[in-house]
C-alpha positions as YAML, in Angstrom:
chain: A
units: angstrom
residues:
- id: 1
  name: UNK
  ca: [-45.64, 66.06, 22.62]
- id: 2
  name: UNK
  ca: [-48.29, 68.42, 23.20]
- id: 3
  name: UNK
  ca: [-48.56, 71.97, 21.62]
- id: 4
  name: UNK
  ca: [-49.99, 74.39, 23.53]
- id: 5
  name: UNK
  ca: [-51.23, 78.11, 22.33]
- id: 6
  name: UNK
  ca: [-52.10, 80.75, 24.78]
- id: 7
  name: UNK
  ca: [-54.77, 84.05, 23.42]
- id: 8
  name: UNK
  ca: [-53.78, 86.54, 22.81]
- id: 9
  name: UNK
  ca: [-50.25, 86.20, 24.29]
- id: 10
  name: UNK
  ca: [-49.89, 87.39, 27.92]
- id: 11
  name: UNK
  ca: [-52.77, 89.95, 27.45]
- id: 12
  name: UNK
  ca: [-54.88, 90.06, 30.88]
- id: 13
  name: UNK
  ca: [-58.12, 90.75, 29.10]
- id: 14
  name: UNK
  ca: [-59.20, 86.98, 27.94]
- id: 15
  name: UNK
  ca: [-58.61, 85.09, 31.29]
- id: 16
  name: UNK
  ca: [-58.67, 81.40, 31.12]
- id: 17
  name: UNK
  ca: [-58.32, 81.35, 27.09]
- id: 18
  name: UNK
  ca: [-56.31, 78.65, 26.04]
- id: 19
  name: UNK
  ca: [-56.03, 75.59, 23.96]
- id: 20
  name: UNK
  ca: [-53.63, 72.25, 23.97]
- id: 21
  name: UNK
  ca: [-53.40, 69.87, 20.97]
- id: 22
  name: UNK
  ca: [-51.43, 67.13, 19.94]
- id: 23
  name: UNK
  ca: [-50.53, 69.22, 16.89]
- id: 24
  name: UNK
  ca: [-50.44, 73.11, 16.61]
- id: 25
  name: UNK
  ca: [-53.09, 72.73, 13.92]
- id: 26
  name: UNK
  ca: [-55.10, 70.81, 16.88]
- id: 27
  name: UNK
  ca: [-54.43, 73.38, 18.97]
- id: 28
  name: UNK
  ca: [-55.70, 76.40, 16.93]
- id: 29
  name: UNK
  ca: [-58.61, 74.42, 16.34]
- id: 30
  name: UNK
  ca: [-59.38, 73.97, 19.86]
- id: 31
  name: UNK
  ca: [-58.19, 77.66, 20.16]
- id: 32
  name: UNK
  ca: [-61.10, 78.76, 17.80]
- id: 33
  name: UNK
  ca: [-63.76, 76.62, 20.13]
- id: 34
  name: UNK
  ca: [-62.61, 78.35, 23.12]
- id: 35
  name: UNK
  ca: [-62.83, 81.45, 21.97]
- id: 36
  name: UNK
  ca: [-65.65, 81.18, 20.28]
- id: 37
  name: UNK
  ca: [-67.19, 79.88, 23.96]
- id: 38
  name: UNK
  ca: [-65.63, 82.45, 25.89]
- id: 39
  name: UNK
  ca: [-67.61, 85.13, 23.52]
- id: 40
  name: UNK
  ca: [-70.69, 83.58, 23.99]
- id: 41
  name: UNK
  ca: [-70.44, 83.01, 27.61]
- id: 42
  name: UNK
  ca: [-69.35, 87.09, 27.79]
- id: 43
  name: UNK
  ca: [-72.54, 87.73, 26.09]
- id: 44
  name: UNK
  ca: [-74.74, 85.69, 27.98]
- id: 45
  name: UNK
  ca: [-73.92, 87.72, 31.18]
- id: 46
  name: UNK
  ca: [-73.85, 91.26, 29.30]
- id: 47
  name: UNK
  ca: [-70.04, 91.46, 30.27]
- id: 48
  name: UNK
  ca: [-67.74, 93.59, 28.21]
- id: 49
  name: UNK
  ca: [-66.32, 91.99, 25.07]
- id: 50
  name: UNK
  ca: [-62.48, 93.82, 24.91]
- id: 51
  name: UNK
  ca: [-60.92, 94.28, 21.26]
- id: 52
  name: UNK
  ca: [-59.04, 91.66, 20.26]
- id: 53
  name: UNK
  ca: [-56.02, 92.02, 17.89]
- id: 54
  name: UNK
  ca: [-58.23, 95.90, 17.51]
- id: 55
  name: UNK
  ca: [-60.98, 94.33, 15.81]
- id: 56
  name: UNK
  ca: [-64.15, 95.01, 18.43]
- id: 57
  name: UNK
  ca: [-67.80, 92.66, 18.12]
...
């Protein structure tokens, strides 16, 4: 079985953010690397960053 987490749920702003894992704990794990990409590719190319869970970087 494989869990698999979507961020944040249904929410258009963080395209492509996702994680699988044989375990949920696996999978917010690999959550927290994806995100933690995502940001830093965001930044790289000066794109908007939008709030998540209305906390704002």
């Amino acid at each position: 079985m494989v869990a698999v987490l979507l961020f944040p749920p249904v929410r258009p702003h963080t395209p492509g953010v996702f994680a699988t894992g044989r375990t949920l704990e696996e999978c917010r794990r690999n959550l927290a690397a994806v995100i933690g990409e995502w940001l830093v590719i965001r930044l790289r190319r000066a794109l908007p960053i939008p709030p998540v869970a209305g906390r704002t970087v």
